[in-house]
ROKE-582198 format. One record per residue (C-alpha): residue in three letters; x, y, z. Coordinates in steps of 0.1 Angstrom, whole numbers, padded with zeros to 4 digits, always signed. Layout:
N
ALAXYZ/...
END
This chain:
739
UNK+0138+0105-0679/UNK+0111+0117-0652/UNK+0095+0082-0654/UNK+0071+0081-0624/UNK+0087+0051-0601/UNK+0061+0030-0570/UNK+0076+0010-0548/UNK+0053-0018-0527/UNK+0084-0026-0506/UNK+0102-0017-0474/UNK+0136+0001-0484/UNK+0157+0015-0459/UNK+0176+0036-0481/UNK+0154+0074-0479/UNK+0153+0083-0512/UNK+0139+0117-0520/UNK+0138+0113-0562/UNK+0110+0139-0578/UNK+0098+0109-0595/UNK+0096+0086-0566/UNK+0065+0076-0544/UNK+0067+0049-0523/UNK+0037+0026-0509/UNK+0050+0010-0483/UNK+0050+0028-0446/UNK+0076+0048-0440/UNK+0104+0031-0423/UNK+0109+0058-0397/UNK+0075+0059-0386/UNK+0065+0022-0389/UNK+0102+0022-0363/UNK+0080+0049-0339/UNK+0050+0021-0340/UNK+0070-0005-0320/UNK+0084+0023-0295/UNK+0049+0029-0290/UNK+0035-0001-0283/UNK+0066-0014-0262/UNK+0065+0018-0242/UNK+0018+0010-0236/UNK+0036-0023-0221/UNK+0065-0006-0201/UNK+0087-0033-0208/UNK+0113-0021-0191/UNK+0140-0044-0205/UNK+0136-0066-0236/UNK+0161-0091-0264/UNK+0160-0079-0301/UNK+0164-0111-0322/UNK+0169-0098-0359/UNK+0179-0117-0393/UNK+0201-0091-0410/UNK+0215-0059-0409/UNK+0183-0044-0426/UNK+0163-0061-0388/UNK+0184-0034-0372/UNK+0179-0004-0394/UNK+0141-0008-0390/UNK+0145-0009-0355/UNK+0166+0020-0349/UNK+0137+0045-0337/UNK+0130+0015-0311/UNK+0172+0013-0298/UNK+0171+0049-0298/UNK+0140+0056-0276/UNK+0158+0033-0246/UNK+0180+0057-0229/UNK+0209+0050-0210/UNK+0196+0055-0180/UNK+0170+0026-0183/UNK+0177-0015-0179/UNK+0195-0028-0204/UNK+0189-0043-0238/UNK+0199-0071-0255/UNK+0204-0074-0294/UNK+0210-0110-0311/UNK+0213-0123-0348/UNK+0199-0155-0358/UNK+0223-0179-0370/UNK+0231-0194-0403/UNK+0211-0223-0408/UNK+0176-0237-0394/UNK+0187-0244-0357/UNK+0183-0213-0336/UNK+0181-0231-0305/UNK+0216-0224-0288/UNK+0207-0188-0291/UNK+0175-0193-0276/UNK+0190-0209-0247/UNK+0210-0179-0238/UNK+0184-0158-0238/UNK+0167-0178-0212/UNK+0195-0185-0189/UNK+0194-0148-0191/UNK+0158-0146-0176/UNK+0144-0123-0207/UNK+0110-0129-0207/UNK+0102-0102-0238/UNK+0112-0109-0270/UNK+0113-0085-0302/UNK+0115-0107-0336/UNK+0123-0093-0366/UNK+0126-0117-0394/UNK+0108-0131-0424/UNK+0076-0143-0424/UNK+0092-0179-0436/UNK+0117-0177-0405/UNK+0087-0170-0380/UNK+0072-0204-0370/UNK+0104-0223-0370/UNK+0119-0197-0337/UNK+0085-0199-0320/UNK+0085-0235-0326/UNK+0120-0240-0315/UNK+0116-0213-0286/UNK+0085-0236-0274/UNK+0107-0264-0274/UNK+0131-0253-0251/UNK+0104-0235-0227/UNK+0104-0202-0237/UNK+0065-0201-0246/UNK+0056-0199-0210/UNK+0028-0174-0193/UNK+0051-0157-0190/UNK+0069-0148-0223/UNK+0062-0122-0248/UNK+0066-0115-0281/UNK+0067-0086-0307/UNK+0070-0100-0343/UNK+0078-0071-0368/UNK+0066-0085-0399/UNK+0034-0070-0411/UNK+0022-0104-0422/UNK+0020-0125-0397/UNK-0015-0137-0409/UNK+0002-0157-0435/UNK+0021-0177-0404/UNK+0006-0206-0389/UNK+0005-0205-0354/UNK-0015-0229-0345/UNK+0004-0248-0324/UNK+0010-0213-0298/UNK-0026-0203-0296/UNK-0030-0225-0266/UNK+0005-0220-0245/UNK-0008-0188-0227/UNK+0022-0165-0245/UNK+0017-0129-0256/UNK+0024-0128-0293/UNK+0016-0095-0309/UNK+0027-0080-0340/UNK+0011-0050-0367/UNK-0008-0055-0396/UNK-0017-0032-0425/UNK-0044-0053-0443/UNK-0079-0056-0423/UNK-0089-0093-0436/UNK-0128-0075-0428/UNK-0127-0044-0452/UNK-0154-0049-0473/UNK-0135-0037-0502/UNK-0109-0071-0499/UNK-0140-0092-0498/UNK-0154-0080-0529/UNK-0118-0085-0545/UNK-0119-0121-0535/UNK-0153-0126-0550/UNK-0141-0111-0583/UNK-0106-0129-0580/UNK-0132-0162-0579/UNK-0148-0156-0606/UNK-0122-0153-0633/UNK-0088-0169-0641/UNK-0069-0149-0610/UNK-0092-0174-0588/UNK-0068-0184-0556/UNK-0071-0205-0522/UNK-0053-0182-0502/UNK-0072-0171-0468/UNK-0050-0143-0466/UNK-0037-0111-0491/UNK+0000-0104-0485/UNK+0010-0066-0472/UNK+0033-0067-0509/UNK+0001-0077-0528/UNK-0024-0053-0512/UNK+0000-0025-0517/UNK+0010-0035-0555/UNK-0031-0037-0560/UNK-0029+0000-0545/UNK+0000+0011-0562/UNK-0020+0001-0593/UNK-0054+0020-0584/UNK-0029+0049-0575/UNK-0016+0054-0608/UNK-0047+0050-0629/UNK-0062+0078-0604/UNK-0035+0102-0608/UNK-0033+0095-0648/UNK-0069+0096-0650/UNK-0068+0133-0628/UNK-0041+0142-0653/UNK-0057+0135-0684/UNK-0088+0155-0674/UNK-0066+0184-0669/UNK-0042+0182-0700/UNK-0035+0160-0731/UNK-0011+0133-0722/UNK+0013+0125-0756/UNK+0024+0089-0757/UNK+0051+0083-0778/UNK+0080+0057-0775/UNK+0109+0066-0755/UNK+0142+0044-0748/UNK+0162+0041-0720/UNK+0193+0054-0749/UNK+0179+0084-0753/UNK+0184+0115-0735/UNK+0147+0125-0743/UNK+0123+0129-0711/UNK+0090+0122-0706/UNK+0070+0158-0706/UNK+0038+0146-0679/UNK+0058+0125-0655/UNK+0065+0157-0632/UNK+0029+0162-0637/UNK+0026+0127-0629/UNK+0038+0122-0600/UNK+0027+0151-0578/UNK-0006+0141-0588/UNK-0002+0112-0571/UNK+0016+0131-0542/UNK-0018+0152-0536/UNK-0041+0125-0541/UNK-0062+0109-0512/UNK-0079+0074-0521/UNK-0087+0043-0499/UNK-0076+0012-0507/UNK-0069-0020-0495/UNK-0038-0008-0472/UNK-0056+0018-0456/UNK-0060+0056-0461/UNK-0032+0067-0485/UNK-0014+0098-0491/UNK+0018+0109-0491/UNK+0040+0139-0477/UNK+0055+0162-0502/UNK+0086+0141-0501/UNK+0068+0109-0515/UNK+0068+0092-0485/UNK+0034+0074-0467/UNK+0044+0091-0433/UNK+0009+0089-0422/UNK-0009+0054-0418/UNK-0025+0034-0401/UNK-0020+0000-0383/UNK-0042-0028-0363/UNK-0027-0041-0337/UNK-0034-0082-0336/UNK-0026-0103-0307/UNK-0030-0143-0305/UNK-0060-0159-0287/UNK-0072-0191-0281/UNK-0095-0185-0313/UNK-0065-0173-0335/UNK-0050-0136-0343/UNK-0075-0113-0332/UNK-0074-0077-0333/UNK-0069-0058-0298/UNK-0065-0020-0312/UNK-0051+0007-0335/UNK-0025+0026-0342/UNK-0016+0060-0360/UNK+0010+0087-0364/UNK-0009+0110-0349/UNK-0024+0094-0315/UNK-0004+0061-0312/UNK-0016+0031-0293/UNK-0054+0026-0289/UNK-0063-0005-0276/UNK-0100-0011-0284/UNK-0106-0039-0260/UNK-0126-0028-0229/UNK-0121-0039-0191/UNK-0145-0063-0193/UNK-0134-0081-0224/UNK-0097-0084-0214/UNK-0107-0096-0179/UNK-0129-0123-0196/UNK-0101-0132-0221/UNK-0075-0138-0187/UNK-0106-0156-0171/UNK-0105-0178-0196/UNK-0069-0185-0201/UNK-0064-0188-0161/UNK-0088-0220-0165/UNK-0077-0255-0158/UNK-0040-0242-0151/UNK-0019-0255-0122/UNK+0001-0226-0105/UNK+0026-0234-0085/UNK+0025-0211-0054/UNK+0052-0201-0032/UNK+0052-0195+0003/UNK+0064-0199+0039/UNK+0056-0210+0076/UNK+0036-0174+0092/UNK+0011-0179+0115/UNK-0023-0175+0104/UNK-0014-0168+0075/UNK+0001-0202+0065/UNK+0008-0231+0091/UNK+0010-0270+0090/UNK-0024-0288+0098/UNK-0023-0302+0136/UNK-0033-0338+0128/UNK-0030-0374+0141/UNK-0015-0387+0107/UNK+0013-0375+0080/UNK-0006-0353+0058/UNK+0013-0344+0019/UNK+0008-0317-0006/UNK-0015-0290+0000/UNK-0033-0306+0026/UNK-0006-0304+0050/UNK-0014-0266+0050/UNK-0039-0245+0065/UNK-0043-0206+0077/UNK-0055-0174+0059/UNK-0032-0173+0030/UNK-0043-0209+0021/UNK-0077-0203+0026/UNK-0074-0168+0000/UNK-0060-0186-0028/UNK-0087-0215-0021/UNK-0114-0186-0025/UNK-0098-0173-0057/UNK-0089-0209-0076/UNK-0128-0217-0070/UNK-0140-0183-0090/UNK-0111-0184-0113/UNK-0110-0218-0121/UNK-0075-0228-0114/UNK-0055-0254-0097/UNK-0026-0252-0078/UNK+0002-0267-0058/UNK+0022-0254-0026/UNK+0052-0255-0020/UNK+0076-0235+0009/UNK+0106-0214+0000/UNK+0139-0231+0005/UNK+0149-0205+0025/UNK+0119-0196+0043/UNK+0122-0159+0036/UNK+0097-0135+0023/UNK+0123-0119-0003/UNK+0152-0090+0002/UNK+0175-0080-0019/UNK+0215-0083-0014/UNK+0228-0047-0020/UNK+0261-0062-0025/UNK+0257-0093-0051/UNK+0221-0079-0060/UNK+0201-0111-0056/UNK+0170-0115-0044/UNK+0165-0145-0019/UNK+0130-0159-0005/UNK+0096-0160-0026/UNK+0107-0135-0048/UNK+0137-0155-0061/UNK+0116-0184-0066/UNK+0096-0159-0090/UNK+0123-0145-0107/UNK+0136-0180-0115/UNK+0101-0192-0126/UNK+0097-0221-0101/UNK+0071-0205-0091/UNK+0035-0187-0104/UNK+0021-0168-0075/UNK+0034-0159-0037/UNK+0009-0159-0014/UNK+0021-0150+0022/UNK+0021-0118+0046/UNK+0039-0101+0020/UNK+0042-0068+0023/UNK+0038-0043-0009/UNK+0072-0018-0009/UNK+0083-0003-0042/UNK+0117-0025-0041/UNK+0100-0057-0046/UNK+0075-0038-0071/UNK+0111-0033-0091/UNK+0112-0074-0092/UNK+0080-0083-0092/UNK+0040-0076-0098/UNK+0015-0074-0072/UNK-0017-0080-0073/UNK-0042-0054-0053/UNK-0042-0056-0017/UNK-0061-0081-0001/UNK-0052-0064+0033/UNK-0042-0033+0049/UNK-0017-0026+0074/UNK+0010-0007+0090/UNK+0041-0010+0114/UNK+0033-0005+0152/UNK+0054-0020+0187/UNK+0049-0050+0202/UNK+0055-0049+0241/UNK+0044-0062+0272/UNK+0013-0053+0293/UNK+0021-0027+0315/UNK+0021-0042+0349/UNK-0010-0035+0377/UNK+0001-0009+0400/UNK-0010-0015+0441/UNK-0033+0014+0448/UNK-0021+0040+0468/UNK-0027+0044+0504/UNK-0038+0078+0498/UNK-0050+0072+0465/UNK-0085+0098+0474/UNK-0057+0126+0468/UNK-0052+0119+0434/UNK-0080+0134+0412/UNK-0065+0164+0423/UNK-0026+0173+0413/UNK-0001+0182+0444/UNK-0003+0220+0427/UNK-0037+0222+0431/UNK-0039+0209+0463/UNK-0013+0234+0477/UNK-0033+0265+0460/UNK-0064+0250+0478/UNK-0049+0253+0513/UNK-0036+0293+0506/UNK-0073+0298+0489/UNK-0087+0286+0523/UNK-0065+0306+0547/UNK-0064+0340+0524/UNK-0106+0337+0523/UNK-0102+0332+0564/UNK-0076+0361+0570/UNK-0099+0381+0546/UNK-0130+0374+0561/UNK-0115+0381+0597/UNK-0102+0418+0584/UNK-0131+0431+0562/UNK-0154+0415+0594/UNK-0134+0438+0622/UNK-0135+0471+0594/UNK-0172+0465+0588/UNK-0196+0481+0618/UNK-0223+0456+0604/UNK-0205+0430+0616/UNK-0204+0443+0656/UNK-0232+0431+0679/UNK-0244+0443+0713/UNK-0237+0412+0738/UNK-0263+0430+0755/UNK-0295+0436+0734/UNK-0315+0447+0768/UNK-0287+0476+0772/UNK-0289+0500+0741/UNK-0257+0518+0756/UNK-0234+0491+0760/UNK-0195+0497+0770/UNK-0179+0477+0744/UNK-0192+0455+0710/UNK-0185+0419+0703/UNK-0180+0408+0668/UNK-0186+0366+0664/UNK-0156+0369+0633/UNK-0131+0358+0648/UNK-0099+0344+0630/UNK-0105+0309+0646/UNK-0144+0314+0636/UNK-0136+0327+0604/UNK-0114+0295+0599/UNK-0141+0269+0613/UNK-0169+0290+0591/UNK-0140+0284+0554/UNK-0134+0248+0565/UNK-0175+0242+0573/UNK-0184+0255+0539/UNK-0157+0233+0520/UNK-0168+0207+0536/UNK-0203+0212+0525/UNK-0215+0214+0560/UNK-0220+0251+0573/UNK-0219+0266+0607/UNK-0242+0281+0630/UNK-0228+0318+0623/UNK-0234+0334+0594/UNK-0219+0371+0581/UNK-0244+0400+0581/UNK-0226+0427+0563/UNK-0226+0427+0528/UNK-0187+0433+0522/UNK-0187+0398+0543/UNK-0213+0383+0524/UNK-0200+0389+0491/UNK-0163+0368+0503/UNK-0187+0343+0517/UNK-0205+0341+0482/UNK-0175+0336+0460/UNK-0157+0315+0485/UNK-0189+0290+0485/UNK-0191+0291+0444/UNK-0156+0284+0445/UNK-0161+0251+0468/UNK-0192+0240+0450/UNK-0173+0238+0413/UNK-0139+0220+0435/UNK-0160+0196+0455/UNK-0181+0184+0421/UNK-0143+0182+0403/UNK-0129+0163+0430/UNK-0167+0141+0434/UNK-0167+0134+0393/UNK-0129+0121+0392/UNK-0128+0107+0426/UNK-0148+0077+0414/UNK-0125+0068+0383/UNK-0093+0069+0406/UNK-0108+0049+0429/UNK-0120+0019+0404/UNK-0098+0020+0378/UNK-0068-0003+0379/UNK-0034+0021+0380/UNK-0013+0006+0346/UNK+0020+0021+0348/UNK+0042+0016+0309/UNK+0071+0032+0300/UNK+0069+0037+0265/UNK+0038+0050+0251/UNK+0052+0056+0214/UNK+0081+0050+0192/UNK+0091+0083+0202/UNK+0095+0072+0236/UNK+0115+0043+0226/UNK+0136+0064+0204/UNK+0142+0088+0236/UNK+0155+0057+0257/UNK+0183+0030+0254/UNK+0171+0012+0285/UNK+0145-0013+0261/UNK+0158-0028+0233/UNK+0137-0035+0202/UNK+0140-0049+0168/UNK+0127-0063+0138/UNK+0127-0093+0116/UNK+0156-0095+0094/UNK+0153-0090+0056/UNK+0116-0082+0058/UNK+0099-0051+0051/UNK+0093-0039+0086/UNK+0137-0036+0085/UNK+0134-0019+0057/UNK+0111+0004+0064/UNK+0132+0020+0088/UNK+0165+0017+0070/UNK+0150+0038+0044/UNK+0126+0066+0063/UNK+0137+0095+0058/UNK+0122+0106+0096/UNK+0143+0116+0121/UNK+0133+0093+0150/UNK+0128+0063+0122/UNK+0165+0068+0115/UNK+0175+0071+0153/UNK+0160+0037+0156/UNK+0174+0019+0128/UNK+0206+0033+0140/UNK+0199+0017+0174/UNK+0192-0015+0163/UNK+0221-0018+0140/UNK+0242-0010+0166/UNK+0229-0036+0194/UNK+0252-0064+0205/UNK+0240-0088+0208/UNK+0217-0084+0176/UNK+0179-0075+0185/UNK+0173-0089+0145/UNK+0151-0121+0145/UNK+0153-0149+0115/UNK+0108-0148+0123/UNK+0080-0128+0138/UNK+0074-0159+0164/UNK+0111-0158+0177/UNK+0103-0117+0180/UNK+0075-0127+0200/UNK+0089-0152+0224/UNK+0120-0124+0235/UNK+0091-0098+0238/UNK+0075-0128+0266/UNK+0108-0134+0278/UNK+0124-0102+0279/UNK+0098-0087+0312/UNK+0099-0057+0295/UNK+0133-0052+0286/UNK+0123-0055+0248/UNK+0101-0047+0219/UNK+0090-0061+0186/UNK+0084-0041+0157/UNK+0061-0057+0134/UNK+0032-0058+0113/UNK+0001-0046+0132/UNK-0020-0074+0115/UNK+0003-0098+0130/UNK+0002-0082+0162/UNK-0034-0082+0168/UNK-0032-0123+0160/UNK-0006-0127+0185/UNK-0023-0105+0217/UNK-0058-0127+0207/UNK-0036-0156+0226/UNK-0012-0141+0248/UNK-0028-0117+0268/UNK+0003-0102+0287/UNK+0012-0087+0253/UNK-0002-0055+0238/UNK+0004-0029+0211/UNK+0017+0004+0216/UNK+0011+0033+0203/UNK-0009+0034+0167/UNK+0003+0025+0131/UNK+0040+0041+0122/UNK+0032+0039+0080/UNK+0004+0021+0060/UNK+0010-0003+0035/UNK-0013-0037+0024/UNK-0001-0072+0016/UNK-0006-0083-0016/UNK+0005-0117-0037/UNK+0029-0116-0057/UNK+0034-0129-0096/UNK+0065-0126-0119/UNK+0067-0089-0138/UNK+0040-0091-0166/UNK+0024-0117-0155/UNK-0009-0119-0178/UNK-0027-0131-0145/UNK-0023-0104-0124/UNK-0053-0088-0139/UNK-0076-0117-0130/UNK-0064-0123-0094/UNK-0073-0087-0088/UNK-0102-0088-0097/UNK-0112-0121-0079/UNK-0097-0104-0045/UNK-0117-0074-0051/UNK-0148-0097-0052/UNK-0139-0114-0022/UNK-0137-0080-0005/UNK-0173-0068-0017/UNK-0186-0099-0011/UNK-0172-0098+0030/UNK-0156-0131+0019/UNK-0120-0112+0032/UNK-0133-0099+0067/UNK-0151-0134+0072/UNK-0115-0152+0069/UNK-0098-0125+0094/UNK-0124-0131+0119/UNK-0121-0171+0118/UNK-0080-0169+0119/UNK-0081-0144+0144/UNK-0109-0148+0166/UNK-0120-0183+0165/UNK-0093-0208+0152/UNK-0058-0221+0174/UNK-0074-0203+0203/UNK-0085-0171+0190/UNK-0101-0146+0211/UNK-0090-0158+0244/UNK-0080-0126+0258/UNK-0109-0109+0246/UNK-0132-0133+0262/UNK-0112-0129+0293/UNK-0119-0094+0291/UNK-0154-0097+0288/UNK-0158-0116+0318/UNK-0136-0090+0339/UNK-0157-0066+0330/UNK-0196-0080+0332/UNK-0193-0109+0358/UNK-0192-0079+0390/UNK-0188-0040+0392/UNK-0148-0033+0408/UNK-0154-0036+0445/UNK-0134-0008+0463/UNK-0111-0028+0489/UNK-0093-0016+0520/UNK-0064-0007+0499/UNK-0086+0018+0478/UNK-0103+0042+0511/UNK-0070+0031+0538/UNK-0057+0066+0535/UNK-0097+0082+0542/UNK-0098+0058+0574/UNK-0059+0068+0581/UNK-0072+0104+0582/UNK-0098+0097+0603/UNK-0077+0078+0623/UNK-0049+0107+0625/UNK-0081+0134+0631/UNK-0090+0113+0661/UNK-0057+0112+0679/UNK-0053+0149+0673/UNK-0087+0156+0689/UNK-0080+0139+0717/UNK-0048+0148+0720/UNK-0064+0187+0720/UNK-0082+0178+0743/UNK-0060+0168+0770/UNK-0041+0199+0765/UNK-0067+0218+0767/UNK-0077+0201+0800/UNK-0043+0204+0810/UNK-0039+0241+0802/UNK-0072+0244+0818/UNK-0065+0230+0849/UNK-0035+0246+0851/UNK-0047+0283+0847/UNK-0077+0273+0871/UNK-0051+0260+0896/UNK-0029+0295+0897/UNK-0062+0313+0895/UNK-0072+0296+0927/UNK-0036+0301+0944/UNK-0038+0339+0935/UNK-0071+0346+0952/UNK-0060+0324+0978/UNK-0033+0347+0984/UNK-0047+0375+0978/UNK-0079+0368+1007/UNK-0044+0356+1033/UNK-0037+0393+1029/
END
């Protein structure tokens, strides 16, 4: 009868009649405003609790966007009746901590109130309501219980246009006591407006005919085509909003506040639109605030276990109970951050004593981290290390400090100096080329001094025609001048030619640039201690099989190496699967006492912050080598948890304000006998210089020793020889006068 039809409600069923226009957001896109917002959280697993089949069908765009590749879902129907509670129940025993609700507004407080009863209004716990009129629900008794509820709304309570309504309302017989204007009456007010614009629009265009018409008769109406696309192409504002339609009939595009409950009731915390989505208007500052406030006067329960500094039992004369029993870095950090934050809290040790791994074959989590996931616990605040597997359980705050993986190994031990230790700044290489250097320069100095005639004297100088020429170059000369000018001593002959000159140059720059080599490095040799290790890096324990080394079990440092991706990483791990007995530890301190035990038979890999703690107090232990990755420790809160934020920001204060470098130094330096091996140190090096002893300069007094006895052995033989030569000299011309 091309009748113009306006609906105000949400119907599933897409109807695309000529004569239809429908008010109320379009069920596809109002389905595409919860994927958006859910996907702004990354939820990355969530429960759908829906009332009827309808629940599901406006949900469809949100089942749809999780693919099948991502954690899985959960959808649940309330039951008949008023008691939802055995429902609820299974959804906490499965650990579901975000919650989609779509029901009636009537339905709304009696879940949360139920859900609250049974403890699943925690911190913790969020929630997405559906209904686009959750103004109208009381929810007073959640606004203090910390839980996110959050949910769309199409009517701003502030647009000036509602106000003026109300005022009008309260003036004449339509007067009413309700604070807040349903989405269903807002859009039939609209609806309204709508159609006495478009009739209006129509009227000044063409002369609208009214006449009587029955729903018998076959006759049509001749202006409700006109109608109705008038009210297609019309733009107006009302109290829902901007509204227009697509050619189809259907309000495709809208817009929705997104209201979330505070301490001080719903309060708006952004927008959303077809066309850019989520905008949350809150900044930084204000959201930090918010959490700042909600974190006060809360009691945390926080998690952790036995790891010197980090947390230890307080060494006193009587039985200490609760948190006083504890002292150490960690305890002092989340001291620091309850006093600007405002919190209490209470700590307890894991059960099992263990930071947290997961079991690849039952796929359980054990340690801190499973006293997260099971909500026994608010925060874990140990050395635990950030790695994108516990990131998968859990949330970490930033890190409060930074670290990587190096070896911890014995001091290499003090080798005795050498007896001819003065031969060391130079190698055995260039020692030998030294020697042939000296006797080529003497050979060549003998040979260019018999070609040269510059080099032949007259033994004579009163004869100027001598029978023969001397020349003072001789191959023991030329020997005695090489060796005199090494030594930096000269000798009482010098070459005149200049072919002879010019070997005796080079050979004396050559000297001067060795002897200042061998001066500069003699002096380190000679005073520094000899420290002989035999592993420098992991390389070099990869490379060997004589040292064994390990790790602590089930902590990060393990994993790192099971899954690096680095050649010589996975050699190790490989290694130290392999070792029998195992060369796993169940704690860094056990790790340490095999390192003490083992002489040097085995190596710890661990933490470096937990290696430079443990050589402050035992100063036969070092580190080797430098940092194999870089990571931080961080604490640790359940997935989502809305005080992450606020814990971040008080460690980041901390760190500008030196608070975090000031609580290193005293746990590392100063308290349970800190800094003893660098005080021990100091006073090695300042009380005296290094005295050279005996055994330092035995070999220089050896070779003087050994040049002695070969002197005066020489000269015996030389007496010998001689005496001997004078002795057949003598018998010859004794012979020789008998004849």
């Amino acid at each position: 009868m091309e009748i113009p039809h306006l609906e105000t409600r949400w119907d599933y069923r897409l109807r695309r009649e000529s004569c239809l226009v429908n008010l109320y957001p379009h069920p596809i896109t109002l389905s595409k405003a919860f994927v958006d917002l859910v996907k702004s959280w990354a939820w990355k697993s969530f429960t759908i609790i829906y009332e009827n089949n309808e629940g599901l069908v406006r949900l469809q765009e949100l089942l749809k966007a999780h693919g099948p590749s991502d954690y899985p879902i959960t959808v649940r129907q309330l039951s008949v009746g008023s008691d939802y509670r055995p429902l609820l129940k299974q959804i906490k025993n499965s650990a579901e901590s975000h919650i989609v609700l779509d029901c009636t507004p009537e339905k709304i407080y009696d879940v949360l109130k139920q859900a609250q009863q049974i403890g699943m209004m925690s911190d913790y716990h969020s929630y997405l309501i559906t209904s686009l009129d959750i103004s109208g629900v009381n929810l007073e008794d959640f606004k203090h219980g910390g839980t996110n509820i959050t949910a769309f709304r199409l009517v701003d309570p502030d647009n000036p246009e509602l106000e003026k309504l109300k005022k009008d309302w309260n003036t004449t017989d339509l007067a009413t006591s309700a604070k807040v204007i349903k989405s269903e009456t807002a859009l039939i007010y609209d609806a309204v407006h709508l159609f006495a614009k478009a009739l209006h629009d129509l009227d000044t265009s063409q002369k609208i005919d009214i006449k009587p018409m029955s729903c018998d008769d076959s006759d049509t109406w001749p202006h409700g085509y006109s109608l109705i696309n008038y009210m297609k192409i019309v733009e107006m504002r009302g109290l829902t909003g901007v509204i227009k339609f697509d050619h189809e009939g259907f309000r495709s595009d809208f817009a929705l506040d997104i209201i979330e409950l505070t301490r001080d009731g719903l309060r708006k915390t952004g927008t959303w639109n077809s066309s850019e989505g989520v905008n949350f208007t809150r900044t930084y500052g204000e959201v930090y605030t918010q959490l700042v406030e909600l974190i006060q006067n809360k009691t945390f329960i926080v998690t952790t276990i036995l790891s010197a500094p980090y947390v230890m039992r307080k060494e006193a004369s009587e039985t200490l109970s609760g948190n006083a029993q504890f002292e150490g870095y960690a305890i002092d950090l989340i001291r620091e951050i309850s006093r600007l934050l405002g919190f209490n809290y209470t700590i307890r040790l894991a059960p099992d004593g263990r930071y947290g791994s997961l079991n690849r074959e039952t796929n359980e989590w054990d340690g801190t981290i499973r006293e997260l996931l099971d909500q026994r616990a608010d925060l874990a605040v140990a050395d635990l290390t950030i790695t994108y597997e516990r990131e998968q359980a859990v949330d970490f705050t930033m890190p409060f400090m930074s670290l990587g993986v190096s070896i911890l190994y014995r001091k290499p031990i003090k080798q005795p100096p050498n007896l001819f230790s003065f031969l060391s700044p130079l190698s055995l290489d260039v020692w030998i080329y030294m020697a042939t250097a000296y006797l080529g320069v003497s050979v060549l100095l003998f040979v260019l001094a018999r070609f040269t005639p510059y080099e032949w004297q007259n033994p004579h100088p009163c004869n100027p025609n001598p029978d023969h020429l001397e020349n003072q170059f001789t191959l023991f000369n030329c020997m005695w001048f090489a060796i005199g000018s090494l030594m930096q001593q000269g000798c009482d002959f010098l070459p005149k030619a200049v072919s002879t000159r010019m070997v005796a140059g080079m050979w004396w720059f050559f000297t001067l640039i060795m002897i200042s080599s061998y001066t500069a490095n003699l002096a380190a040799f000679l005073t520094v201690e000899r420290m002989d290790s035999p592993i420098e890096s992991a390389e070099d324990l990869a490379k060997q099989t004589k040292i064994k080394y390990g790790a602590l079990r089930g902590g990060s440092t393990a994993a790192f190496f099971r899954e690096s991706n680095i050649s010589t990483y996975q050699r190790m791990w490989s290694f130290m699967e392999s070792q029998k007995p195992t060369v796993f530890t169940t704690s860094n301190m056990e790790g340490v006492d095999r390192v003490i035990k083992g002489k040097g038979g085995y190596a710890f890999l661990m933490e470096s912050t937990s290696i430079e703690y443990v050589i402050e107090r035992n100063c036969e232990l070092t580190q080797i080598g430098g940092m194999l990755d870089s990571k931080g420790y961080g604490i640790a809160t359940p997935q989502d948890s809305p005080f992450r934020m606020a814990i971040s920001g008080a460690i980041l204060k901390l760190q500008e304000e030196g608070k975090l470098h000031i609580l290193k130094t005293r746990w590392w330096k100063e308290k349970r006998g800190g800094g003893k091996c660098s005080r021990d140190e100091v006073l090695k090096t300042t009380s005296t210089a290094n005295e050279l002893s005996l055994a330092n300069v035995g070999g220089v007094f050896v070779v003087l020793m050994g040049g002695m006895g070969v002197a005066c052995i020489t000269a015996v033989c030389e007496f010998v020889w001689k005496s001997r030569k004078v002795a057949i000299e003598e018998r010859v011309s004794s012979i020789l006068r008998d004849t």
